[in-house]
Structure formats: C-alpha cells, structure tokens
Backbone as numpy.savetxt, mean C-alpha at the origin, in Angstrom:
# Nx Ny Nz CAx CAy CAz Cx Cy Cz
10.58 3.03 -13.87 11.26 1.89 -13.27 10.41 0.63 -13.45
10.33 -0.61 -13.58 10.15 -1.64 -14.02 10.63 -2.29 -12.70
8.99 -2.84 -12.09 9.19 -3.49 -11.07 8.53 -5.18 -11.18
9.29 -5.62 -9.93 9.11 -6.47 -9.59 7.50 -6.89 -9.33
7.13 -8.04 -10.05 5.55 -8.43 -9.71 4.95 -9.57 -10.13
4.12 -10.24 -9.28 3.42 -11.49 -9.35 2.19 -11.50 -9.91
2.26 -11.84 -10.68 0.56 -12.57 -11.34 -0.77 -13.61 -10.91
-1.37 -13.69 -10.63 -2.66 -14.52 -10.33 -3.68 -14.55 -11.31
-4.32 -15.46 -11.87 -5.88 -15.06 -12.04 -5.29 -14.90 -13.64
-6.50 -14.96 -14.64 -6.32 -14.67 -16.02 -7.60 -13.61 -16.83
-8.47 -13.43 -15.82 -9.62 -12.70 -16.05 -9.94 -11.39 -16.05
-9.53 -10.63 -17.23 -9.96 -8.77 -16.67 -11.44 -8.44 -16.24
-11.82 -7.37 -15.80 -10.73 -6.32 -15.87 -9.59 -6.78 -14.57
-8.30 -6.54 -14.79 -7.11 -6.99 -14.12 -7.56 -5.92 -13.04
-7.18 -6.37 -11.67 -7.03 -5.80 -10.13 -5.21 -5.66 -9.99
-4.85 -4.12 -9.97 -3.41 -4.49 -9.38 -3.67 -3.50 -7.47
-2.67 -4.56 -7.17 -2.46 -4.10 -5.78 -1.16 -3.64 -5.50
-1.64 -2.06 -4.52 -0.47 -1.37 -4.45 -0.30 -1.80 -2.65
1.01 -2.36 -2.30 1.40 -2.39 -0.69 1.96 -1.07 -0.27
1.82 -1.02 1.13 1.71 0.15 1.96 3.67 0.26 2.27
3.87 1.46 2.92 5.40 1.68 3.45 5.47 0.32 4.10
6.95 -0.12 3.62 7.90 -1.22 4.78 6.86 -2.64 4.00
5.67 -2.60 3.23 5.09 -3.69 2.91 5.90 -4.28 1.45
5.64 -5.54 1.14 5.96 -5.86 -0.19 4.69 -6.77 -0.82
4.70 -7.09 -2.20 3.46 -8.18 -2.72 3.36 -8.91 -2.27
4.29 -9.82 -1.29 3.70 -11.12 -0.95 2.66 -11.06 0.19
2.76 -9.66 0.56 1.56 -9.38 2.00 0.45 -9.64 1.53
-0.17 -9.36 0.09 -1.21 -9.22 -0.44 -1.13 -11.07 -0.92
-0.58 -11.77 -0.66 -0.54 -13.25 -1.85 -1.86 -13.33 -1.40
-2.49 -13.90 -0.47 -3.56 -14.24 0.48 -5.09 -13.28 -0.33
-4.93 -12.75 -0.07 -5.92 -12.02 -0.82 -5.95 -12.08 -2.40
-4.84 -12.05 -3.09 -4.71 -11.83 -4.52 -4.87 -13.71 -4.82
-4.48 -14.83 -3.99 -5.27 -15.79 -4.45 -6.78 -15.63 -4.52
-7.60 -15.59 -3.88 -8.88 -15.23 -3.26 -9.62 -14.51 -4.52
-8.95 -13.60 -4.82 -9.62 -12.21 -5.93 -9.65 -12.73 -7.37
-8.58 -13.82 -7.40 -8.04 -14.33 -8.58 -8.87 -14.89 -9.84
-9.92 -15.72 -8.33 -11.11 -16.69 -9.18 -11.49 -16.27 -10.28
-11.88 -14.63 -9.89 -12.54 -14.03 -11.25 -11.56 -13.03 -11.84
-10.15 -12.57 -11.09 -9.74 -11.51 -12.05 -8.50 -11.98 -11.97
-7.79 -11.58 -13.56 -6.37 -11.39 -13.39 -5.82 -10.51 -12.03
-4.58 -10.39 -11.42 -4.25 -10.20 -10.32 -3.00 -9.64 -10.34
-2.45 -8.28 -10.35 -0.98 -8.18 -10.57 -0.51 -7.49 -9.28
0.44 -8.26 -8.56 0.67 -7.46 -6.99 2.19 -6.86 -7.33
2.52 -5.75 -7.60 4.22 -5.77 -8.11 4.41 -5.15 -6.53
6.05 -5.05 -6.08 6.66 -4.69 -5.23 7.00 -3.21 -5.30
6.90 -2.18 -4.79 7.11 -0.94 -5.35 8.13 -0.32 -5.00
8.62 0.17 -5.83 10.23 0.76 -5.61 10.90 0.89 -4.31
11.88 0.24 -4.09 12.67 0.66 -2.94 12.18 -0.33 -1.63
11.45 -1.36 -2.00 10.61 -2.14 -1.75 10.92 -3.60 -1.98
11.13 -5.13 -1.12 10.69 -6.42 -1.80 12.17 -6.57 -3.14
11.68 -7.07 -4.30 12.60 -7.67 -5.23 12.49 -6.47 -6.19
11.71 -5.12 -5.89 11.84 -3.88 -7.15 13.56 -3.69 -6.75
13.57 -2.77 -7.95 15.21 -1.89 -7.73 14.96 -0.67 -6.95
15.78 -0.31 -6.44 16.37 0.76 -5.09 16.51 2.21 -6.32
16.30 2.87 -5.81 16.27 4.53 -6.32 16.43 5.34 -5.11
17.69 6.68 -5.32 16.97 7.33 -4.31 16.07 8.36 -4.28
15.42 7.71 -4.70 14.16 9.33 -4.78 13.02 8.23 -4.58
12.47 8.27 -3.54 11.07 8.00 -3.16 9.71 9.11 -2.79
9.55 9.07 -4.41 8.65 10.10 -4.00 7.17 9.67 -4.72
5.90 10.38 -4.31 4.70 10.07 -5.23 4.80 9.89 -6.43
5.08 10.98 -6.89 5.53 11.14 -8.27 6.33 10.37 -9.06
7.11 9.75 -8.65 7.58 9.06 -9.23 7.24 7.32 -9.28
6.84 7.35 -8.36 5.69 5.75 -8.06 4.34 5.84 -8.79
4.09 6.95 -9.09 2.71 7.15 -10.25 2.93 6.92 -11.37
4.47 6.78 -11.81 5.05 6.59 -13.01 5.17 5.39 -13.21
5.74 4.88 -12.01 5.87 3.41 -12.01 4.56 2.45 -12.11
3.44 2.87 -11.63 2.08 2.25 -11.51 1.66 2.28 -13.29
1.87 3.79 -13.61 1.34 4.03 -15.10 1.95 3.10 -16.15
3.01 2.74 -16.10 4.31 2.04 -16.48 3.68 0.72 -17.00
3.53 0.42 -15.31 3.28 -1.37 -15.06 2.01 -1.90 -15.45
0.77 -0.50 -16.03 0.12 -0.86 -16.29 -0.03 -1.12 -18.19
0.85 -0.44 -18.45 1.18 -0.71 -19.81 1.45 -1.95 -20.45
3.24 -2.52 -19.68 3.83 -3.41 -19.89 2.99 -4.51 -19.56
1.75 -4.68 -18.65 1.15 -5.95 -18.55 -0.09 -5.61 -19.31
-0.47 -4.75 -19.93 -2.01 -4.75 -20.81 -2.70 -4.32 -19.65
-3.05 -3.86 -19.25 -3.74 -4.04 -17.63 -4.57 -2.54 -17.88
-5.05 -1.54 -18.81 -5.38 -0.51 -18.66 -6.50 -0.57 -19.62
-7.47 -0.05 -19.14 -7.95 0.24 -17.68 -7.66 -1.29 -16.70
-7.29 -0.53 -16.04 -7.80 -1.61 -14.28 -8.33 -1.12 -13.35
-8.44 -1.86 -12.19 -9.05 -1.87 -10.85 -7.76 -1.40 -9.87
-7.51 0.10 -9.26 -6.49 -0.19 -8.57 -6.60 -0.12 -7.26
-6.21 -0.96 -5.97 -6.46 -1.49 -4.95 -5.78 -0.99 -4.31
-5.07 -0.11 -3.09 -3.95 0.41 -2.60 -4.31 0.82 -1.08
-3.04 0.10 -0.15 -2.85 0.15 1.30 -2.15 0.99 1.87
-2.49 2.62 2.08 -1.82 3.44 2.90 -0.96 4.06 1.73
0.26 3.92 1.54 1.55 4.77 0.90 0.62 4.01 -0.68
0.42 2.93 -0.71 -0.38 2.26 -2.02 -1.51 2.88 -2.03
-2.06 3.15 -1.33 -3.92 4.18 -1.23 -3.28 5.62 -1.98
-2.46 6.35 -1.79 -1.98 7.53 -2.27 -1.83 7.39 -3.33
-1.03 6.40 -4.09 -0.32 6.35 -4.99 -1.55 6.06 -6.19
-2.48 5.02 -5.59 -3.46 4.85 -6.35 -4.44 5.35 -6.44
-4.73 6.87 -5.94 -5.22 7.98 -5.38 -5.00 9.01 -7.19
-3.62 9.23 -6.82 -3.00 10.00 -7.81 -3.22 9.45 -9.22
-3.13 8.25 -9.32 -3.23 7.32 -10.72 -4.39 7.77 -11.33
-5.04 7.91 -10.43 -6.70 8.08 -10.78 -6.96 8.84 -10.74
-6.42 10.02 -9.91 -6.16 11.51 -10.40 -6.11 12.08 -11.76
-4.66 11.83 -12.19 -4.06 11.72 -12.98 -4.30 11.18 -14.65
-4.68 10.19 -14.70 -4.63 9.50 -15.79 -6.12 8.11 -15.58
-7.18 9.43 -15.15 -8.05 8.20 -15.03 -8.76 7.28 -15.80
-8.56 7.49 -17.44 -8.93 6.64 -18.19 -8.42 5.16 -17.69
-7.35 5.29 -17.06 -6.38 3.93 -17.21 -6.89 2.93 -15.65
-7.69 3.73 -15.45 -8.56 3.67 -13.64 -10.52 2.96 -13.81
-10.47 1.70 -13.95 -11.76 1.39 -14.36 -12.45 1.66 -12.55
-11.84 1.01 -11.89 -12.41 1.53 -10.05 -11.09 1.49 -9.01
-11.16 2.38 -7.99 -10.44 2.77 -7.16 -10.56 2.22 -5.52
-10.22 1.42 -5.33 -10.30 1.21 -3.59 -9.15 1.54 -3.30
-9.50 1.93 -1.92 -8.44 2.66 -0.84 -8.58 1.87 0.48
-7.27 1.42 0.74 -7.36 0.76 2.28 -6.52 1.90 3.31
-7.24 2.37 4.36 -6.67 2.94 5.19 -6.01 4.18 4.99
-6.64 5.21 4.02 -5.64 6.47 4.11 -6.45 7.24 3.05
-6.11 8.40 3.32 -7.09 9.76 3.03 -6.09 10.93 1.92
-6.51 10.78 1.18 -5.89 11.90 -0.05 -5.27 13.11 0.85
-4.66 13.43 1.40 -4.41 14.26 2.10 -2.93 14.42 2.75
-1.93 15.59 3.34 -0.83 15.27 4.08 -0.96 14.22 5.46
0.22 14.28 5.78 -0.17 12.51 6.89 1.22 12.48 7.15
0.87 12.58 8.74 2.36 12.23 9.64 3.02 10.96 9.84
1.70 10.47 10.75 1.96 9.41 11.22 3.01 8.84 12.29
3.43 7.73 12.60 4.36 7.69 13.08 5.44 6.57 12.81
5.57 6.17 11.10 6.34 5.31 10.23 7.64 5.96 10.81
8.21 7.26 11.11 9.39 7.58 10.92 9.85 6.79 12.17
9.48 6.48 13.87 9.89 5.78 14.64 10.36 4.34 14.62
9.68 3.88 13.12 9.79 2.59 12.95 11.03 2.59 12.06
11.14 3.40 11.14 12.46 3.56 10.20 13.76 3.76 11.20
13.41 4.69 12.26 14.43 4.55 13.44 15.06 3.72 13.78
14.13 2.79 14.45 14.55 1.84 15.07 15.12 0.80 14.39
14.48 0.95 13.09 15.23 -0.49 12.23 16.79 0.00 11.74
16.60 1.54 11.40 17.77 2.12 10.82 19.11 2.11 12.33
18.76 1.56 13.36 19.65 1.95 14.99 19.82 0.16 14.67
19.41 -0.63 14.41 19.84 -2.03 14.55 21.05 -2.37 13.59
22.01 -2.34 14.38 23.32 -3.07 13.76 23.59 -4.54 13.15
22.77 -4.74 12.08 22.50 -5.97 11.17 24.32 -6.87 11.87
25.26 -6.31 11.39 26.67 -6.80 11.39 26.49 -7.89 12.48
26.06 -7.44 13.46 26.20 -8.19 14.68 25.10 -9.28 15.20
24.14 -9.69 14.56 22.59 -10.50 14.72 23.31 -11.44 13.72
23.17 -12.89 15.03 22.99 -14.28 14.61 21.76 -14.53 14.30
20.14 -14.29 14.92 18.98 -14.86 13.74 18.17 -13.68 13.99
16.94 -14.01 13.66 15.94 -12.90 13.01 15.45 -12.80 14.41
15.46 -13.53 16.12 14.58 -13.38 17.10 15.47 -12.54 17.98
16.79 -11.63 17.68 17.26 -10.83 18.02 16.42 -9.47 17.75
16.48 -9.34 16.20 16.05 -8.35 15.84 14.86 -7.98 16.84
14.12 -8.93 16.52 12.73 -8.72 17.13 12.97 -7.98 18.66
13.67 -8.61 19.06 14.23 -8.47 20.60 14.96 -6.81 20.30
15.95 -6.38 19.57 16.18 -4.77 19.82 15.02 -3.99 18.80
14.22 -4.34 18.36 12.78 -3.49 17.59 12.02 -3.07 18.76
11.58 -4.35 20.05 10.87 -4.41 20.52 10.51 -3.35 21.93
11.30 -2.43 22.13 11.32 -1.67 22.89 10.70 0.09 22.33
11.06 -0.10 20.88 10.58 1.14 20.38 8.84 0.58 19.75
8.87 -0.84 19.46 7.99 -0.63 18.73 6.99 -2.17 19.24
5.96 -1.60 20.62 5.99 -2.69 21.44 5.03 -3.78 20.95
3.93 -3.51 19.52 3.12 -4.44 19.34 3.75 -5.63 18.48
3.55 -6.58 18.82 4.17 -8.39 17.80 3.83 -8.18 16.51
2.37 -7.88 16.27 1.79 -8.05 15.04 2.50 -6.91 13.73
3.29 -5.90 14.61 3.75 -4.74 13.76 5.31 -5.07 13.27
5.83 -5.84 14.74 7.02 -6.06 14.55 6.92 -7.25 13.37
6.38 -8.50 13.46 6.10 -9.63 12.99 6.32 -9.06 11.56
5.44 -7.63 11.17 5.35 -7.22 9.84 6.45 -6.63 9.14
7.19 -5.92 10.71 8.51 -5.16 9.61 9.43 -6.04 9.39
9.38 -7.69 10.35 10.66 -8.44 9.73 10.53 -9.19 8.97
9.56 -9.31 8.04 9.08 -10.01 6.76 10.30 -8.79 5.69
10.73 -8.08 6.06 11.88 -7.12 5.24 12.99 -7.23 5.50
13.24 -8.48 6.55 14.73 -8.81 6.71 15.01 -9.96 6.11
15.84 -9.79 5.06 16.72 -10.59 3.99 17.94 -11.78 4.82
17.58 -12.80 4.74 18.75 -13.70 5.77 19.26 -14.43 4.75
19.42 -13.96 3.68 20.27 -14.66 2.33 21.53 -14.31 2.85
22.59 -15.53 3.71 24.20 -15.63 3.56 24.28 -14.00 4.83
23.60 -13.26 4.87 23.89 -12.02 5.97 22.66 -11.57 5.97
22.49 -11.12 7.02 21.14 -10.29 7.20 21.14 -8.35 6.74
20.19 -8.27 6.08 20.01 -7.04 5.51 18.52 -6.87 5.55
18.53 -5.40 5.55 16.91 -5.19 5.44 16.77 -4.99 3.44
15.89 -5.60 3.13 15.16 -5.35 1.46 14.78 -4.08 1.45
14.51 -3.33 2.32 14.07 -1.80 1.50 15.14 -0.99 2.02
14.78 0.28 1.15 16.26 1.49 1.08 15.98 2.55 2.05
16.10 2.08 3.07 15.67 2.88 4.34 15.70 4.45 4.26
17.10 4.90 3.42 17.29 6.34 3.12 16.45 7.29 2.07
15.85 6.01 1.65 15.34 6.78 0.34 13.48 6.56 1.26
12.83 5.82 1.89 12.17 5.62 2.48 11.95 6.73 3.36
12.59 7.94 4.05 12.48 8.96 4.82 12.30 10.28 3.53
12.83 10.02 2.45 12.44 11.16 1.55 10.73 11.36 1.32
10.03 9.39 1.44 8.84 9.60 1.15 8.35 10.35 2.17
8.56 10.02 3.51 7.93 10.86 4.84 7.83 12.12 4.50
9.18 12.98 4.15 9.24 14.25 3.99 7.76 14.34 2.98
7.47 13.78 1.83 6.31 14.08 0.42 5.01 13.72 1.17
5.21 12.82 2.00 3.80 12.30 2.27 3.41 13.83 3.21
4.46 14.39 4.35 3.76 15.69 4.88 3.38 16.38 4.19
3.78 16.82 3.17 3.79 18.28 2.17 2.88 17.85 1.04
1.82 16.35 1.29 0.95 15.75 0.26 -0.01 16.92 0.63
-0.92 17.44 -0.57 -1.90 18.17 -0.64 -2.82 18.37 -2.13
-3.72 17.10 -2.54 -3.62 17.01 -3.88 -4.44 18.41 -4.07
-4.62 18.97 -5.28 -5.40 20.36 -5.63 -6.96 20.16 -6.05
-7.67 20.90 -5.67 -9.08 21.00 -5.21 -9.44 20.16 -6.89
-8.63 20.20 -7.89 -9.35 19.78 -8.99 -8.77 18.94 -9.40
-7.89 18.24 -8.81 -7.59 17.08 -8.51 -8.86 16.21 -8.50
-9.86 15.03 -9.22 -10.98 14.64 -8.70 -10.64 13.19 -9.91
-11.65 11.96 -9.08 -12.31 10.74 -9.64 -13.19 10.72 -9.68
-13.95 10.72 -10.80 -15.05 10.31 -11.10 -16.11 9.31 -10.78
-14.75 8.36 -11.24 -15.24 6.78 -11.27 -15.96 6.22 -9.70
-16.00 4.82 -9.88 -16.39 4.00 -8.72 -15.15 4.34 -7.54
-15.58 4.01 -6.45 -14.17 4.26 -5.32 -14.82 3.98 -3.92
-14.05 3.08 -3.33 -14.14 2.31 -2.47 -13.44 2.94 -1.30
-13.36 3.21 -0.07 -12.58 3.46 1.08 -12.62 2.91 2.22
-11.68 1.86 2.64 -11.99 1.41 3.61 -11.07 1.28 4.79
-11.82 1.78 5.67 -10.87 2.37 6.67 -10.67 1.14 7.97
-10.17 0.77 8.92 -10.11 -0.02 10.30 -10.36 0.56 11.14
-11.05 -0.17 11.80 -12.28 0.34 12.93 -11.25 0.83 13.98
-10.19 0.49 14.28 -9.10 1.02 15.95 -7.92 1.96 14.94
-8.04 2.39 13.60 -7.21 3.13 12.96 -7.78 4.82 12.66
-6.54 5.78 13.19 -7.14 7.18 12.65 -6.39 7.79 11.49
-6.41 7.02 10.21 -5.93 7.19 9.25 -7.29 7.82 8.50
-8.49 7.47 8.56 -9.65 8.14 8.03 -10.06 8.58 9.34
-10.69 9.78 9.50 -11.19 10.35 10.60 -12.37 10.89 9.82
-13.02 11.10 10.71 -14.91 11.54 10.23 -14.47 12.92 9.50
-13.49 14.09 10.07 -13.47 15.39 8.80 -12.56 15.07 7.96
-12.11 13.59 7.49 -11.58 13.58 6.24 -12.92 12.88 5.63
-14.24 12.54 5.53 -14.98 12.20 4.61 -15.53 13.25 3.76
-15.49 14.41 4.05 -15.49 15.72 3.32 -14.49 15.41 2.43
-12.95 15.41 2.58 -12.02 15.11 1.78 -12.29 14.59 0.90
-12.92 13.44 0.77 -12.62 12.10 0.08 -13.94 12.18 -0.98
-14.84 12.98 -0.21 -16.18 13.28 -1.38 -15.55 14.46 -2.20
-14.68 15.11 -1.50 -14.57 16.52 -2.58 -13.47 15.55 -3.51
-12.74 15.25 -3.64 -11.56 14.31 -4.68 -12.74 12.91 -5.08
-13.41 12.44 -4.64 -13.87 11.25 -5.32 -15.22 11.01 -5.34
-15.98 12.08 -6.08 -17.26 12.27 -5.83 -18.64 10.74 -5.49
-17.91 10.18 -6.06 -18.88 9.02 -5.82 -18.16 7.30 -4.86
-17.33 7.79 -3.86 -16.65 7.00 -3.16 -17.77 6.99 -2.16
-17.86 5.22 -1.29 -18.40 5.00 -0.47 -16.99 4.75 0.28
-17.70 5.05 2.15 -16.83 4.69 2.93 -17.14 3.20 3.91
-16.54 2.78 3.88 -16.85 0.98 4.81 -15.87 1.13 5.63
-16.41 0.85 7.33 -15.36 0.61 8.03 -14.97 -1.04 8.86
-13.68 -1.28 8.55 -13.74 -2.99 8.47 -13.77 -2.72 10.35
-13.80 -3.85 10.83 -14.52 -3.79 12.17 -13.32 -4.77 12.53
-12.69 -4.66 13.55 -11.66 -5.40 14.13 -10.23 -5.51 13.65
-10.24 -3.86 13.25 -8.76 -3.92 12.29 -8.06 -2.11 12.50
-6.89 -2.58 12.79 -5.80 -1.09 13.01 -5.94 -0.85 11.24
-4.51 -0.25 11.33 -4.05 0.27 10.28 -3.67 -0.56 8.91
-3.38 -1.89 9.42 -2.83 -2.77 8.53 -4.23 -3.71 8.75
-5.03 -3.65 8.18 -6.25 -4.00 7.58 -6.38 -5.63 7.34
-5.72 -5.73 6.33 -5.28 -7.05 5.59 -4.42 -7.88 6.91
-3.85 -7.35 7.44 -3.77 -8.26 8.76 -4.36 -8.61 9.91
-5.28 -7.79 10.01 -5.83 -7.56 11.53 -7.79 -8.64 10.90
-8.03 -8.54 10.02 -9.35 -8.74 9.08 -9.29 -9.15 7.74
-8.75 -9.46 7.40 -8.44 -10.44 5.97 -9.97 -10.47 5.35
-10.07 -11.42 5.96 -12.14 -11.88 5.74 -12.66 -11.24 5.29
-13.14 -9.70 6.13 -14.07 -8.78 6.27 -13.22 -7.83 4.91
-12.05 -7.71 4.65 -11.91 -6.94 3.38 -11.40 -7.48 2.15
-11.57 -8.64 2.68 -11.90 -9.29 0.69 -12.98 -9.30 0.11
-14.16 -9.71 1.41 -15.61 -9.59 1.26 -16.03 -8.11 0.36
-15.43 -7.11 1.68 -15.75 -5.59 1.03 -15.51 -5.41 -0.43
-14.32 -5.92 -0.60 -13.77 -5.74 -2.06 -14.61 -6.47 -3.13
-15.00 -7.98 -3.23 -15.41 -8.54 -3.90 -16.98 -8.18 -4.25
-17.55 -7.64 -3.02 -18.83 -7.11 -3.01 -19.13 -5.64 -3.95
-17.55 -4.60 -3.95 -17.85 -3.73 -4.68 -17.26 -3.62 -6.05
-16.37 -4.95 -6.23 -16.13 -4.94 -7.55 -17.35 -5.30 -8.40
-18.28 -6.59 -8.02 -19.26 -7.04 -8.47 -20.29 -5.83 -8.91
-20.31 -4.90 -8.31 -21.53 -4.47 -8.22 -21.22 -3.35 -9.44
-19.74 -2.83 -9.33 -19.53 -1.76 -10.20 -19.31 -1.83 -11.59
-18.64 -3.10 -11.49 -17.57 -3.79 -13.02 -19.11 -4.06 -13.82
C-alpha cells in the first residue's frame, strides 16, 4: 500500500517515523522539524490512519510491507527507523526482518512482545459516539470524556476527527480492532534478532517497558540501550518533546 507522507530535511542517512495507534504524521511535525537540520525526514501516515488509504486488514504484517515499500519508493534504504508504540512494533519487525534496510532502530514506548493494553476502551468509546448528531468537536470531547477521563489523551484522539462539511473520524475503526486482536497474539521468535544500533525509550509514569521486559529487548536487540524519558506517560512526544529529541539526536550522532 502506498502511503501517505511528509518530507523534511534533505540529508541521509534519512530518519522515517512510524506513529503509534489512533496517531497520524503530523504528531511527529514538531520533532521531524527539529531532526531535519541534519537528516532527511519522512513521517508517512500508516494505513488505516491520517490521509493513508483504509484496508481491512490491520495487521503487522502487513504494515512491515508498507514500511519496506516506502522505503524503496523514497530511496531511503538503509535508514534510521524511529517508531511510537504500534510504530515501535512495526519498526521492531522491519529490523527483524529485512535488516540491511535498518541502518539504527529507536523505539518509543513498547517492548517486542504481546501487549494488551487498554486502546480497545478508547476505540469504544469513539466507536459509541454518534458523529450524525455533533454540531462541533467540544461535544465530542464532552461524550469521550466519561470513558476516557484524561484532556491530554482526549485532546489526542480528536486530532482524528475530520470536520470537512460532516464530522467523521480519519481512521477505520473496524479494521483498527483486528490490530488489537495481532498485537495480543504478538510473539516475535527467539531468532527473531537486531544486530544493529537500537535505542529504547520508555516514559517514566508508562508500563509499556517494565524492568522483565529488558531481558526481552536484549534477547531481540543485542546491543539496544534503554533511556527512560522522565516526565512522560505513554505518549512520550507529548508529555516531553525536549527530553526525546535530545535522546534521539544524542544517539543518532554517536552511532551514524
């Protein structure tokens, strides 16, 4: 599939950034200006996601295709791949997979591993809101806000409500619960491994990395350091911006 994606920067080795469930590229603009100075910058939207096309099959596998894809059509291989949660997996597998095409690996917030979580309450609640009937976007907020009580989370899932002429949500909510089902039954195989450089960085109030997944993450990525950003949940890039561009820029330098 041939997605949707923004460019920055003209300098390889190219950095692409993968966004997390319910996220799209423009979450990353902020950062991918920032990174730009020195590298080309490709943030695409990932399937089912933002301005990509809708499929119903949201699965790893098939977003590894899409990453492998996008790294073709833009020259971009080897790159740097950067990835937030459902993007940490995906760019997990890439590098799994086809790691020639993988010059270094950072991971924001999430562990090679199956993972519950609790995205499906949020797909709920957005999937129970009767778009038909909402005059502006501070409704929504208003029936989200009972299932899903923090601002900064809500603030994030309605950056996915489309108010072009009717309100719609941009991602394919149905095909979005198939990933839930893949992400439980994720279990990459013991020889599954990266070599390369690899970055992990987890948020200090988030249990997406927990201390017995650093076993994990050494057995799949033998030479990954772990950094934990300090004043940040799950969504990293929102909660600490600062503290993980720093991280990033500090370990691209050192590795590239």
């Amino acid at each position: 599939m041939k997605l949707f994606q923004q460019i920055y920067g003209e300098d390889d080795p190219a950095i692409i950034i993968l966004h997390g469930i319910l996220g799209s590229g423009r979450n990353w603009h902020t950062a991918a200006k920032i990174l730009a100075a020195n590298h080309r910058v490709i943030v695409p939207d990932l399937r089912n996601h933002g301005r990509s096309p809708h499929s119903d099959m949201h699965r790893i596998a098939g977003m590894v295709d899409d990453v492998i894809s996008l790294q073709q059509q833009t020259q971009a291989s080897p790159s740097i791949l950067l990835g937030h949660s459902m993007g940490g997996l995906i760019a997990c597998e890439v590098a799994f997979q086809s790691s020639m095409t993988v010059q270094a690996l950072i991971v924001v917030d999430i562990t090679p591993r199956s993972h519950r979580g609790d995205v499906i309450k949020i797909l709920t609640a957005m999937k129970n809101i009767d778009l038909s009937s909402i005059k502006n976007k501070n409704e929504v907020d208003e029936k989200l806000s009972p299932s899903i009580p923090d601002p900064i989370i809500r603030q994030f899932i309605l950056t996915n409500l489309s108010t072009d002429g009717e309100f719609k949500w941009r991602v394919n909510l149905p095909a979005l619960y198939d990933y839930l089902i893949d992400m439980r039954a994720y279990s990459p195989a013991p020889s599954n491994v990266y070599n390369g450089p690899a970055l992990f960085l987890r948020g200090e109030r988030s249990d997406y990395i927990q201390q017995a997944d650093e076993k994990i993450i050494q057995q799949h990525c033998p030479q990954a350091e772990i950094v934990t950003i300090p004043n940040a949940g799950h969504w990293v890039h929102y909660d600490n911006l600062p503290a993980l561009v720093s991280e990033v820029k500090s370990f691209i330098e050192k590795v590239i």
